[in-house]
LOMARVO-163175 format. One record per residue (C-alpha): residue number from 1; residue in three letters; x, y, z. Coordinates in nm, 3 decimals, padded with zeros to 5 digits. Layout:
<pts>
@resi->NUM; resn->ala; c1->X; c2->Y; c3->Z
...
</pts>
This chain:
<pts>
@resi->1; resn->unk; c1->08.561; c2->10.380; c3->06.743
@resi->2; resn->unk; c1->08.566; c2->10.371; c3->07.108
@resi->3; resn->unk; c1->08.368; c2->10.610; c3->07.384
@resi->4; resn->unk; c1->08.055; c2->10.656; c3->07.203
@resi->5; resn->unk; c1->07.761; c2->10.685; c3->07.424
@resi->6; resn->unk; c1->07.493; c2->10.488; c3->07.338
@resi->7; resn->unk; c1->07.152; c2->10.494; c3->07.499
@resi->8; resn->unk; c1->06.823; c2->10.259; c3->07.392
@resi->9; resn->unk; c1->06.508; c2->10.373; c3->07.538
@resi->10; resn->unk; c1->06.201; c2->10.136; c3->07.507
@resi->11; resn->unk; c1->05.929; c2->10.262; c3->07.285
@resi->12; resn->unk; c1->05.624; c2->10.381; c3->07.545
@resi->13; resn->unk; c1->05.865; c2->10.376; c3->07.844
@resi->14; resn->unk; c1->06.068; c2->10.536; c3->08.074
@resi->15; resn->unk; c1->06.345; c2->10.225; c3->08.046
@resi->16; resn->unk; c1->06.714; c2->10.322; c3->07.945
@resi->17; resn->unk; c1->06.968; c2->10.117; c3->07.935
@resi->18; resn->unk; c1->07.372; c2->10.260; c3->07.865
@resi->19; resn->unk; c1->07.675; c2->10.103; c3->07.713
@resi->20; resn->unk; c1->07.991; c2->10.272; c3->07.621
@resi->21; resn->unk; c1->08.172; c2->10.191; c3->07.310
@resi->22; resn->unk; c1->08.495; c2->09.984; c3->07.339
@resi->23; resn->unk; c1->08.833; c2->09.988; c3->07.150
@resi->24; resn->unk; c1->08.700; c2->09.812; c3->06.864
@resi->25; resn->unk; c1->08.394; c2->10.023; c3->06.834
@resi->26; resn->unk; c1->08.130; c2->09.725; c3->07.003
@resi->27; resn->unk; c1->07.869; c2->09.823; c3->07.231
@resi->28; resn->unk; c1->07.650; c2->09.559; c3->07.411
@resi->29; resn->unk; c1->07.357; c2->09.598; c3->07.612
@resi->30; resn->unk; c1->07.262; c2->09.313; c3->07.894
@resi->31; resn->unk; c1->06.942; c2->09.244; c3->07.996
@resi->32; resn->unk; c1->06.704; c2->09.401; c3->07.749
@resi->33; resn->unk; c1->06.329; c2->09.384; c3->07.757
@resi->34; resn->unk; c1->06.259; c2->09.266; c3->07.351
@resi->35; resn->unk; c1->06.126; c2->09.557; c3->07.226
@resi->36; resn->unk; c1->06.117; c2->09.851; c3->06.974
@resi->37; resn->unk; c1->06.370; c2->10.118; c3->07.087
@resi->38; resn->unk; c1->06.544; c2->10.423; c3->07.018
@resi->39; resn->unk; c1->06.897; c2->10.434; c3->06.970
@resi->40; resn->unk; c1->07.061; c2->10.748; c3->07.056
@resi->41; resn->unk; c1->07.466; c2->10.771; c3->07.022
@resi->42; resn->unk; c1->07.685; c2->11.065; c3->07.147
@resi->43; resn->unk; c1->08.036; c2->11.183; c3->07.136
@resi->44; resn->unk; c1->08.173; c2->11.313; c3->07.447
@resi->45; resn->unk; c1->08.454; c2->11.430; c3->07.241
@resi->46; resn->unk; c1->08.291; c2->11.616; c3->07.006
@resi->47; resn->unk; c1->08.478; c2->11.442; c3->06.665
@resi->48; resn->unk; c1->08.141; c2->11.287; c3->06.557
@resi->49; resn->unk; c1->07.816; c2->11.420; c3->06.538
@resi->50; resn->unk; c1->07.581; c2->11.267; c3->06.727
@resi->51; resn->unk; c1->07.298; c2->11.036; c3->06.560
@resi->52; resn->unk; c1->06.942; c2->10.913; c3->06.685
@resi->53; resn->unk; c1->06.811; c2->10.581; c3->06.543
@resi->54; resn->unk; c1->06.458; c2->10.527; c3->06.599
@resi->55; resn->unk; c1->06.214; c2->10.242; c3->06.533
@resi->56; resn->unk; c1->06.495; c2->09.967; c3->06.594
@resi->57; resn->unk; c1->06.382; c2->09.611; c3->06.728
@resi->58; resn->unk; c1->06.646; c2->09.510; c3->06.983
@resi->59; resn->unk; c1->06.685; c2->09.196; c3->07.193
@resi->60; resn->unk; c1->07.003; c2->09.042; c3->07.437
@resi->61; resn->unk; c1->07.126; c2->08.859; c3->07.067
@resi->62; resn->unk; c1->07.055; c2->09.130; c3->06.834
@resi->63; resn->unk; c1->07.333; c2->09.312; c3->06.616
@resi->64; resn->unk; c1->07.260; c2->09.697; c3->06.516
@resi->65; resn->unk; c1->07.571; c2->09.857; c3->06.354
@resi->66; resn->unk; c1->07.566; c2->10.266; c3->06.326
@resi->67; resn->unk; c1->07.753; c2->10.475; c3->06.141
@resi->68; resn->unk; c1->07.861; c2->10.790; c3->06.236
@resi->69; resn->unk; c1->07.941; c2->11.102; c3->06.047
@resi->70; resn->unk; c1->08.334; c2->11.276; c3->06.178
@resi->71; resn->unk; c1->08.226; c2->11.673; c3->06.261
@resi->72; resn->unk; c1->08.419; c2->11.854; c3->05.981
@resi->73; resn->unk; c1->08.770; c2->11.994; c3->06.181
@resi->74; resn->unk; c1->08.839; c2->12.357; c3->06.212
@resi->75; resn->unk; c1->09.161; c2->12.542; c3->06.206
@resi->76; resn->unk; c1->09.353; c2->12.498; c3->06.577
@resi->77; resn->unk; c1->09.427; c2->12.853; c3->06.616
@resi->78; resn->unk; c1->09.507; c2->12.793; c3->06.962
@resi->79; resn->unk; c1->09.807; c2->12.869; c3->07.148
@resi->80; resn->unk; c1->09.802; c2->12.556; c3->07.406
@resi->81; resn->unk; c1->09.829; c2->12.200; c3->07.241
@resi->82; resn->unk; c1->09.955; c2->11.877; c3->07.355
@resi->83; resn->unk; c1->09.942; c2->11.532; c3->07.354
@resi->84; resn->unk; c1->09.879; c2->11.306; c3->07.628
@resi->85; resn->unk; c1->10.006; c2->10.939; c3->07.605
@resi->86; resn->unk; c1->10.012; c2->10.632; c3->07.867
@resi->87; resn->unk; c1->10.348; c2->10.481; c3->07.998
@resi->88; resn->unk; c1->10.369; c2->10.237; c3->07.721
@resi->89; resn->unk; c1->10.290; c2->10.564; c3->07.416
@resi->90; resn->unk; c1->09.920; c2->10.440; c3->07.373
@resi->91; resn->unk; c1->09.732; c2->10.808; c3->07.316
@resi->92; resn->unk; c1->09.451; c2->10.812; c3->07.565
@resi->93; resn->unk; c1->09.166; c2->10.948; c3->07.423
@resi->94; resn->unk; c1->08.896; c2->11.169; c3->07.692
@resi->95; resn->unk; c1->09.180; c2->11.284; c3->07.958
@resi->96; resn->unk; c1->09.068; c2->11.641; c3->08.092
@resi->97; resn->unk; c1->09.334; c2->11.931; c3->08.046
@resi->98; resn->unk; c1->09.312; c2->12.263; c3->08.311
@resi->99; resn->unk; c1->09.494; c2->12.551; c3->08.254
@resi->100; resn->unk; c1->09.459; c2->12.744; c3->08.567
@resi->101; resn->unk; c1->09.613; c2->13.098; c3->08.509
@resi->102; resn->unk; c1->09.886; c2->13.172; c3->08.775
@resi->103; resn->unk; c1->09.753; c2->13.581; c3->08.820
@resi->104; resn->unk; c1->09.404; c2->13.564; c3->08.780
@resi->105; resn->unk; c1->09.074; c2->13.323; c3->08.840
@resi->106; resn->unk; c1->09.063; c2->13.187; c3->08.482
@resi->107; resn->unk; c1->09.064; c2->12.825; c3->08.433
@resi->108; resn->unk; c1->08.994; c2->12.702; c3->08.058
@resi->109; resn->unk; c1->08.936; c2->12.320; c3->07.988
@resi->110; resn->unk; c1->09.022; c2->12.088; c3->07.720
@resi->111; resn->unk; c1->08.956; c2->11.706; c3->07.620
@resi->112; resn->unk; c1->09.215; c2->11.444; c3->07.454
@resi->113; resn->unk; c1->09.060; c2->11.361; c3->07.124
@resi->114; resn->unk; c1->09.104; c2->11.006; c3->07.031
@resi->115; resn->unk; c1->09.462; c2->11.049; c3->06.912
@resi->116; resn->unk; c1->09.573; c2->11.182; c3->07.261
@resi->117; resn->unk; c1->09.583; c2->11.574; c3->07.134
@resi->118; resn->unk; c1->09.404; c2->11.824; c3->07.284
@resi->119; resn->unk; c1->09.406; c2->12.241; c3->07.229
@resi->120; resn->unk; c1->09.362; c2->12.439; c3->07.507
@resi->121; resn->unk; c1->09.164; c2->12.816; c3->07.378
@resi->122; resn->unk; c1->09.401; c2->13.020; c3->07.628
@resi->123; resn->unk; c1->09.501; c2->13.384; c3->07.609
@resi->124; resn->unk; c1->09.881; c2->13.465; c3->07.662
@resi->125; resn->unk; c1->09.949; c2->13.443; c3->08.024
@resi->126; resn->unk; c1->10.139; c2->13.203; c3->08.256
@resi->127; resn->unk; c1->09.962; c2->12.864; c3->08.336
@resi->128; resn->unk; c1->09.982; c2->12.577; c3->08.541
@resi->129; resn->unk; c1->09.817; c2->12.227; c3->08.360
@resi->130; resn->unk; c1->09.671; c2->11.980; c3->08.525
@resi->131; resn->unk; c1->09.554; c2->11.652; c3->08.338
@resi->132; resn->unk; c1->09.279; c2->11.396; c3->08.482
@resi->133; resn->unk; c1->08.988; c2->11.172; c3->08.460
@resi->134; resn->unk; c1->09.119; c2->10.900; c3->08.222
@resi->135; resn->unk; c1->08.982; c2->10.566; c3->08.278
@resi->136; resn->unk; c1->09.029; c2->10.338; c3->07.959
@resi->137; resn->unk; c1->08.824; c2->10.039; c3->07.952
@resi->138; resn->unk; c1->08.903; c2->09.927; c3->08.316
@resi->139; resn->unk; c1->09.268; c2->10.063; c3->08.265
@resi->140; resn->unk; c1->09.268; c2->10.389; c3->08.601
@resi->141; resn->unk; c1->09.551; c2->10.637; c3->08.453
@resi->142; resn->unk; c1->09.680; c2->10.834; c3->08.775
@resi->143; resn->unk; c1->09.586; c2->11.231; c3->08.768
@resi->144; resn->unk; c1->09.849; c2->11.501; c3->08.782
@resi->145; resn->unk; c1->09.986; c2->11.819; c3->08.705
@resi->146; resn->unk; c1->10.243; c2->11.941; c3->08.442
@resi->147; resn->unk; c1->10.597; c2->11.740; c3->08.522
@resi->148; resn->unk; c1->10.496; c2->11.486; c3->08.703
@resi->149; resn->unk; c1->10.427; c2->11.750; c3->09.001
@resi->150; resn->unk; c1->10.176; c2->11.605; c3->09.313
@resi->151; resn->unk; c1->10.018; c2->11.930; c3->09.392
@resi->152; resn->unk; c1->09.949; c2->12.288; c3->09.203
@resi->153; resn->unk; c1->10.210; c2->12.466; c3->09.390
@resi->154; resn->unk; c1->10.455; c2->12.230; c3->09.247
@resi->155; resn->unk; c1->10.355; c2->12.254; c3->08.924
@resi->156; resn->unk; c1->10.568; c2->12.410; c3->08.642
@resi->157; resn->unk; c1->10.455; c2->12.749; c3->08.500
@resi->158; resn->unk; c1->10.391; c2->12.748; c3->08.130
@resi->159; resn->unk; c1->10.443; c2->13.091; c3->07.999
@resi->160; resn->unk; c1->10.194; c2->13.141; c3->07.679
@resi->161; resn->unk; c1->10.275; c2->13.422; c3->07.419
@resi->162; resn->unk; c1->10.188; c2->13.497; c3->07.053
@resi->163; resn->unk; c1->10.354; c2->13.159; c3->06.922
@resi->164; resn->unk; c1->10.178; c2->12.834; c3->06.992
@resi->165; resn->unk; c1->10.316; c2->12.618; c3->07.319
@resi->166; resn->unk; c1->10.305; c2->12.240; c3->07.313
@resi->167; resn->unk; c1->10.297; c2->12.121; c3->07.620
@resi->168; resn->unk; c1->10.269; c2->11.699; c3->07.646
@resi->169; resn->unk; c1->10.182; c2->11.403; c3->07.936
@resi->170; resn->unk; c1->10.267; c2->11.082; c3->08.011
@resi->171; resn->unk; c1->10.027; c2->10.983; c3->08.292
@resi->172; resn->unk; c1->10.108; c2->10.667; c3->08.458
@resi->173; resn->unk; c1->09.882; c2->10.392; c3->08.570
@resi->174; resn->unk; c1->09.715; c2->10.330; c3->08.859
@resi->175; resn->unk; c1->09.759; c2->10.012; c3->09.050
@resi->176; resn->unk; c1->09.537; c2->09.772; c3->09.290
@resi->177; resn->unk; c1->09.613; c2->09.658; c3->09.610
@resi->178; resn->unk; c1->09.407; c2->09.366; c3->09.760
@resi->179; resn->unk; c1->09.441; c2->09.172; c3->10.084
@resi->180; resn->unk; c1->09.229; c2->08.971; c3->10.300
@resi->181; resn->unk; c1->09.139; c2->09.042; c3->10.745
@resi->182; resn->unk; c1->09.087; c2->08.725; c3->10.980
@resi->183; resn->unk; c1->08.976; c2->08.730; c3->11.343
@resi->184; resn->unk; c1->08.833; c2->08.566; c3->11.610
@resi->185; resn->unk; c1->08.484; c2->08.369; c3->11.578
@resi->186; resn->unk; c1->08.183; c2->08.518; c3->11.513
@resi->187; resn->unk; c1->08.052; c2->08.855; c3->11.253
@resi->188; resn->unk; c1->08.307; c2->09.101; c3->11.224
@resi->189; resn->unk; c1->08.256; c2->09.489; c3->11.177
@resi->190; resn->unk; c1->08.631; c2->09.562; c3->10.954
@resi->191; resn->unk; c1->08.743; c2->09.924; c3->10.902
@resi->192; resn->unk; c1->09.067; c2->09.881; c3->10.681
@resi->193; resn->unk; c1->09.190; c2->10.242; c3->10.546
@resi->194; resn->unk; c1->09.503; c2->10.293; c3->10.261
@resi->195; resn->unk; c1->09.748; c2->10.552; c3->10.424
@resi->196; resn->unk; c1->10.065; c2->10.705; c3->10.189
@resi->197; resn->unk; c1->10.387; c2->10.746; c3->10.269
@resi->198; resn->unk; c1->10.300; c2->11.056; c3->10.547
@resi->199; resn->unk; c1->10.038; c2->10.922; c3->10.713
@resi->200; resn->unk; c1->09.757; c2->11.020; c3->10.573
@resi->201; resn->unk; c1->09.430; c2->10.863; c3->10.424
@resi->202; resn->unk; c1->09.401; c2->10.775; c3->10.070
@resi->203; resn->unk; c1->09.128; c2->10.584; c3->10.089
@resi->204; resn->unk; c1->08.867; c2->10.310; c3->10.344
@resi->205; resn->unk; c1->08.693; c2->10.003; c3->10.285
@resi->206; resn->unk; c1->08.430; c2->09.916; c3->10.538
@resi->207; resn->unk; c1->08.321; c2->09.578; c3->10.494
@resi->208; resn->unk; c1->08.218; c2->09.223; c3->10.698
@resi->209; resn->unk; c1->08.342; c2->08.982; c3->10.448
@resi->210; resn->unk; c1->08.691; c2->09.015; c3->10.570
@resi->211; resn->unk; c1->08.825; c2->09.098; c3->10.194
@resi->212; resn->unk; c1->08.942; c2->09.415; c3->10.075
@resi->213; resn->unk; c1->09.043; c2->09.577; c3->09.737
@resi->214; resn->unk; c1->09.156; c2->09.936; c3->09.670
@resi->215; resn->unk; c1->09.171; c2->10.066; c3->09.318
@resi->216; resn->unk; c1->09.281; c2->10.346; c3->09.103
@resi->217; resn->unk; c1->09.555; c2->10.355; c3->09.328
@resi->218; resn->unk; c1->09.856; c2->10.573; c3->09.251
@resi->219; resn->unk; c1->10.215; c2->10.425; c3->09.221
@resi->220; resn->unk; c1->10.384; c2->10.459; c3->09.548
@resi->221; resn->unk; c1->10.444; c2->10.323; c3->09.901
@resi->222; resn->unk; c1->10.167; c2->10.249; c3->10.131
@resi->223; resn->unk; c1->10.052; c2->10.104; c3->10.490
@resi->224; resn->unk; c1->09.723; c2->09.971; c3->10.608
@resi->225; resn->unk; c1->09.567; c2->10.044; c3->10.917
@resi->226; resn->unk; c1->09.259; c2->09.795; c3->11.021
@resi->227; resn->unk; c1->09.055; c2->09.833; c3->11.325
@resi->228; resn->unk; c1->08.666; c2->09.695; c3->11.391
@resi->229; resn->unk; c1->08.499; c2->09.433; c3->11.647
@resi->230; resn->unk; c1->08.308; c2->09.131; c3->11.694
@resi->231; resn->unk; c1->07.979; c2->09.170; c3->11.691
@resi->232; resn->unk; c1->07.707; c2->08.955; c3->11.912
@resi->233; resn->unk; c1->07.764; c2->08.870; c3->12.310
@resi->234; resn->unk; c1->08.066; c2->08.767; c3->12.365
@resi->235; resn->unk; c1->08.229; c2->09.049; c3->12.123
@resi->236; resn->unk; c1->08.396; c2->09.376; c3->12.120
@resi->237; resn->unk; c1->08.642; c2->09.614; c3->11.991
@resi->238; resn->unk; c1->08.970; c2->09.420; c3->11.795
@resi->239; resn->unk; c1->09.287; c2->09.561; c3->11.876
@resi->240; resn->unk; c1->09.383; c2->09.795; c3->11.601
@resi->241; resn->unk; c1->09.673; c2->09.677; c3->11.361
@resi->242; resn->unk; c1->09.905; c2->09.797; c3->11.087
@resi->243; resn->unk; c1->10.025; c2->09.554; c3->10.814
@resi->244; resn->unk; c1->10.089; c2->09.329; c3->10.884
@resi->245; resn->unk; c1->10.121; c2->09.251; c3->11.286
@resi->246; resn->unk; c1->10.257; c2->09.563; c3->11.407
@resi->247; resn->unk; c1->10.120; c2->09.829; c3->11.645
@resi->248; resn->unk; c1->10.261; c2->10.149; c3->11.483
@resi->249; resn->unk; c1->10.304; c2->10.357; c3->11.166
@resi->250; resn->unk; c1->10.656; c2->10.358; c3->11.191
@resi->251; resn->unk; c1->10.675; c2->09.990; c3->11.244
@resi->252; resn->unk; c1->10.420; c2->09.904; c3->10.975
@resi->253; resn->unk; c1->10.566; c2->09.692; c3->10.717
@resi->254; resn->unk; c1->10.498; c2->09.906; c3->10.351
@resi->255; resn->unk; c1->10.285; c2->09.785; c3->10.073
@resi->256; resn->unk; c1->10.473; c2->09.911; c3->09.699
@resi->257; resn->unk; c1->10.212; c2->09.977; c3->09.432
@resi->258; resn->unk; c1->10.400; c2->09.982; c3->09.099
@resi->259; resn->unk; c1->10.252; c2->10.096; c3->08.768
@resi->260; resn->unk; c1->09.966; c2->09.915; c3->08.679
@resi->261; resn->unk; c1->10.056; c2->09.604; c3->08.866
@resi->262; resn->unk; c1->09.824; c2->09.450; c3->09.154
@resi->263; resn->unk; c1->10.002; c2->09.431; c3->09.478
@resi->264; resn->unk; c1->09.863; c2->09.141; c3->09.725
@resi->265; resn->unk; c1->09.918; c2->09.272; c3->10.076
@resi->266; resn->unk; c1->10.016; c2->08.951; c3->10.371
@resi->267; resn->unk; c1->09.656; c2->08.896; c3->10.594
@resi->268; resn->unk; c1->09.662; c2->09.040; c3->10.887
@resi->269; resn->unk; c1->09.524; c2->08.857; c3->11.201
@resi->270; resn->unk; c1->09.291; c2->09.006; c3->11.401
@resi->271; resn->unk; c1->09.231; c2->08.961; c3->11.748
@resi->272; resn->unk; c1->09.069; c2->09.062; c3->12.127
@resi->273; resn->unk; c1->09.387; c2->09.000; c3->12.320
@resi->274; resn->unk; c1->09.665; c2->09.182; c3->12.327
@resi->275; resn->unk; c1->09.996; c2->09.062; c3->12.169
@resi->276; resn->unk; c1->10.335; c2->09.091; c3->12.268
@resi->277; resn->unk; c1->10.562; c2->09.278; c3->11.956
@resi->278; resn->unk; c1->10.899; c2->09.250; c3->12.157
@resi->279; resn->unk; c1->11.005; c2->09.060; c3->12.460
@resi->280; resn->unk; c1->11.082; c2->09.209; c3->12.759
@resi->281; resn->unk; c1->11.479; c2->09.197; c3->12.852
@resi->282; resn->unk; c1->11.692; c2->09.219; c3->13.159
@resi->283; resn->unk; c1->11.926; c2->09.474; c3->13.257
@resi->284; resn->unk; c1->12.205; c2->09.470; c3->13.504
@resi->285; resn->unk; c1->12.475; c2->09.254; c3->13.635
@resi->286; resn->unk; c1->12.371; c2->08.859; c3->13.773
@resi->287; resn->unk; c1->12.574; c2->08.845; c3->14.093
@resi->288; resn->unk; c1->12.445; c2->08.837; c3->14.443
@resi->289; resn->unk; c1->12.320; c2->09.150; c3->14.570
@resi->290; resn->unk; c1->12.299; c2->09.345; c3->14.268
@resi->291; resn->unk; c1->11.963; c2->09.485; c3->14.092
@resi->292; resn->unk; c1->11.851; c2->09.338; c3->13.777
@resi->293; resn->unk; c1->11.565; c2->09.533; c3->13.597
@resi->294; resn->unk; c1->11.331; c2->09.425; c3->13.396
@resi->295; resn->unk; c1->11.171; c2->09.625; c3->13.053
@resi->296; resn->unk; c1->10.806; c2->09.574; c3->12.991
@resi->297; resn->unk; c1->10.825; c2->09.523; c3->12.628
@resi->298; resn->unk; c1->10.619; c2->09.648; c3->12.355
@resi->299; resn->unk; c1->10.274; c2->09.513; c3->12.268
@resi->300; resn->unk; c1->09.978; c2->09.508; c3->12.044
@resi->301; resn->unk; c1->09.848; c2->09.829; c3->12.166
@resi->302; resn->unk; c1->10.077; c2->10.124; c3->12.259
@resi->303; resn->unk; c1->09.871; c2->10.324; c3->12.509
@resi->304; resn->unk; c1->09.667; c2->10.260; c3->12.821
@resi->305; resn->unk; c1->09.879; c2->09.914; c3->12.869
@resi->306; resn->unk; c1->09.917; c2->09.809; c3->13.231
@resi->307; resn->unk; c1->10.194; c2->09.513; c3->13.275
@resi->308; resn->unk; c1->10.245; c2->09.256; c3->13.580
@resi->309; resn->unk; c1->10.568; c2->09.172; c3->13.650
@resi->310; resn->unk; c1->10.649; c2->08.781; c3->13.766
@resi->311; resn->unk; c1->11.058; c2->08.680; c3->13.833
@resi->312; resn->unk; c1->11.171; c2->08.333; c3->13.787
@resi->313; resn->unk; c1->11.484; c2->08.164; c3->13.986
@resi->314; resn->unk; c1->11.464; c2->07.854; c3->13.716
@resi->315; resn->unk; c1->11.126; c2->07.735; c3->13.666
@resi->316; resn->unk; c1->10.998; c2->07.880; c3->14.038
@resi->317; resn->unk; c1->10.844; c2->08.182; c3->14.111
@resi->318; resn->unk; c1->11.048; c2->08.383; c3->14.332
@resi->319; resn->unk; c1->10.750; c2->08.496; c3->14.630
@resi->320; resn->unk; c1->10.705; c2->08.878; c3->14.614
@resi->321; resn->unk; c1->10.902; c2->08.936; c3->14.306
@resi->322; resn->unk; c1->10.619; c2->09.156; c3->14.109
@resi->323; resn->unk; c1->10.799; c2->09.461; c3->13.970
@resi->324; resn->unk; c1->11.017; c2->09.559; c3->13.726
@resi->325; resn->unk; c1->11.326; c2->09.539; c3->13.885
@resi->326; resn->unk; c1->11.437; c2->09.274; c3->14.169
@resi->327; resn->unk; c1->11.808; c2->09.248; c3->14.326
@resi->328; resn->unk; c1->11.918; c2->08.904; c3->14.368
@resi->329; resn->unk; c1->11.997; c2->08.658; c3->14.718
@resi->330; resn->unk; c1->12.216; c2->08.448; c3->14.831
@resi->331; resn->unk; c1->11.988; c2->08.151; c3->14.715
@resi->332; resn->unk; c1->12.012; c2->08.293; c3->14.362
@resi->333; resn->unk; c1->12.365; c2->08.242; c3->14.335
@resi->334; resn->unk; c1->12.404; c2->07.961; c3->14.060
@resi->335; resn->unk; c1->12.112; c2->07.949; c3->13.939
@resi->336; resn->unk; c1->11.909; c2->08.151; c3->13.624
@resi->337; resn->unk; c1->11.654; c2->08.402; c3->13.625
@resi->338; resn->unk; c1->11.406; c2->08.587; c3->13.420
@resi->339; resn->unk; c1->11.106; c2->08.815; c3->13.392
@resi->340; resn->unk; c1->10.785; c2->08.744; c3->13.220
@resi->341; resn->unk; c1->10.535; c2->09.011; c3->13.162
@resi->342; resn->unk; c1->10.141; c2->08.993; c3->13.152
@resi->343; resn->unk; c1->09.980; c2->09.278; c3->12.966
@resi->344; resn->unk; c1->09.632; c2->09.422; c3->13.033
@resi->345; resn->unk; c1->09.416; c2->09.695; c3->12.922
@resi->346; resn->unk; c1->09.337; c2->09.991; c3->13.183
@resi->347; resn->unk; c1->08.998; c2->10.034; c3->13.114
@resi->348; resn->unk; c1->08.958; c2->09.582; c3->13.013
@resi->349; resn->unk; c1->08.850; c2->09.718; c3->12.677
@resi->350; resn->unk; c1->09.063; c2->09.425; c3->12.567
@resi->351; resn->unk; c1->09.190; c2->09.093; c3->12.658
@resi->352; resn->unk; c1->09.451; c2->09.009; c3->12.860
@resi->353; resn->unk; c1->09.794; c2->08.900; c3->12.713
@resi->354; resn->unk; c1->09.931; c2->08.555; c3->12.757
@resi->355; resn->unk; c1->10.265; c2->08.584; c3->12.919
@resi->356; resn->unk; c1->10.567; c2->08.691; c3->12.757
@resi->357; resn->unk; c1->10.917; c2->08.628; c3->12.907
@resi->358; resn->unk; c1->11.266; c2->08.725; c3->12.863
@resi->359; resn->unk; c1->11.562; c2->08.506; c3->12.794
@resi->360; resn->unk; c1->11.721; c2->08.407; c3->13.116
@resi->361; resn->unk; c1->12.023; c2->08.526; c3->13.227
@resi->362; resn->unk; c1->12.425; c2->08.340; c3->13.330
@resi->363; resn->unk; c1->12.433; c2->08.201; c3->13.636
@resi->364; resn->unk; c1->12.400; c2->08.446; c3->13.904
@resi->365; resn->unk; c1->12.793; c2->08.495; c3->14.065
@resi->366; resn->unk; c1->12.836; c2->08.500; c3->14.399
@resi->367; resn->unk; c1->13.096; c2->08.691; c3->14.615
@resi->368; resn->unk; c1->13.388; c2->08.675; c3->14.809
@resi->369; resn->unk; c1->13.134; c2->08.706; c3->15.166
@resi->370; resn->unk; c1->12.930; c2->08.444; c3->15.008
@resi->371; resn->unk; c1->13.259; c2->08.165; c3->15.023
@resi->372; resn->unk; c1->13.300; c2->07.969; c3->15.335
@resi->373; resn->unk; c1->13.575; c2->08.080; c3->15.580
@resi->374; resn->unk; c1->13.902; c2->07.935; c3->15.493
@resi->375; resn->unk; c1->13.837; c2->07.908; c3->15.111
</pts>
């Protein structure tokens, strides 16, 4: 039978060691001292009585079977029974059942026996279940409240009279999501956090080795967020990211954790400079005299960004051309021209970007003042 607690203590010394039973009813310790101990086995659940074995010579290769006697059942008078079950109909044994009463402070608790019931000692009143705290042999089943609701307010009300109610759960599995961080040379300090569908955090790994795994993780959609720094001269702060490469919530691209499954996120690039996420553009109409203007576009980091504006007739610079809009000459006529934008940091926490230009645009046109007379 599975989730017995067993517990060996040495003879003459304060050394435990714990195992939990598995599906098939095998225990194993790891690591024992040889030695005389006492065995000591427990039901959580209550359906066997619990047993001490003492006197018993245990080593890492050593076999000790126990038998257990089943705690004689008494009549379920109780008006609050269920079953709770995971996606696939396997009854999970040791899921906690609350029954929080709707007009008052009571709250009485339950636990699945091994065939997924459970019987909840309420008095008649209206309720609102929650069910939790399943974790079958490395399986995470996701918590929640009666009909699949998120939160208590949610929750349906079970109304509970003279007559028995049966009230079952299917709890879903919780998935894993896993993903790996690069960046620049040298140690890095990561800070990689799980945020759901609203924003808000789930859960944070803080870690060096640039790998990260989150677990138990409901089925859903998700974005990670990942800031830290370099560490040692030379370092300093990396410029935060979403998944994968963009600067924004909105923009971040969503990680879908499906029952059960493992979900491998893309790895995200780290770095000190800033980035450019979309290429500045021109605006306006190319012909002599008019004003073309020129948009910054969007980088790695969305506030405190200072950009330097350089304009381009063909490959030269045009001399004095540094903001974001310029109106065009006479020697511009025929030819191309674009922007490209540098981006900086206000207070040089950061890098400075590379350069990042905007497709050029037609020919500029000239006009009818521009033709020689008689044309």
């Amino acid at each position: 039978m599975r989730k017995i607690d067993v517990a060996a203590r040495r003879a003459g010394s304060d050394e435990i060691s714990r195992a939990v039973t598995l599906g098939n009813g095998t225990y194993r310790f790891g690591g024992l001292t040889p030695g005389r101990y006492e065995l000591v086995l427990t039901d959580g659940i209550g359906e066997y009585a619990s047993r001490t074995v003492d006197d018993v010579r245990l080593a890492d290769d050593t076999v000790q079977d126990v038998v257990l006697d089943r705690v004689p059942p008494e009549e379920d008078r109780t008006l609050l029974r269920g079953t709770v079950t995971g996606p696939t109909g396997v009854r999970l044994a040791g899921a906690t059942v609350v029954a929080y009463a709707v007009d008052g402070p009571e709250e009485y608790v339950a636990t699945t026996r091994r065939d997924g019931t459970y019987s909840v000692p309420v008095a008649p009143g209206a309720y609102r279940l929650f069910f939790s705290g399943v974790e079958d042999e490395d399986v995470h089943y996701v918590p929640e409240w009666h009909a699949d609701a998120p939160t208590y307010a949610r929750a349906r009300t079970v109304t509970v009279g003279s007559s028995t109610v049966r009230v079952d759960a299917t709890l879903a599995r919780c998935g894993t999501i896993t993903g790996k961080v690069t960046g620049p040379g040298g140690p890095l300090d990561l800070d990689v956090v799980l945020l759901d569908a609203d924003g808000s955090e789930i859960d944070a790994v803080h870690g060096t080795t640039g790998t990260y795994r989150f677990v138990a993780v409901r089925p859903g959609t998700y974005r990670i967020r990942v800031t830290g720094q370099v560490r040692g001269s030379g370092g300093g702060p990396l410029v935060r990211q979403f998944h994968v490469g963009r600067s924004t919530f909105a923009t971040a691209t969503p990680i879908v954790v499906r029952d059960g499954a493992t979900s491998t996120a893309r790895t995200l690039t780290m770095s000190r400079r800033l980035s450019v996420v979309t290429a500045p553009r021109i605006s306006g109409t190319p012909r002599h005299g008019r004003l073309l203007r020129g948009t910054g576009g969007t980088w790695s980091l969305v506030v405190d960004v200072e950009r330097a504006y350089r304009w381009y007739r063909g490959t030269s610079r045009i001399a004095g051309a540094t903001g974001p809009a310029y109106r065009t000459v006479a020697k511009d006529v025929g030819r191309r021209i674009h922007v490209c934008v540098v981006a900086s940091h206000r207070f040089e926490l950061y890098e400075t970007s590379r350069p990042a230009c905007s497709a050029p645009t037609a020919k500029v046109a000239g006009n009818r003042s521009d033709r020689p007379h008689g044309v």
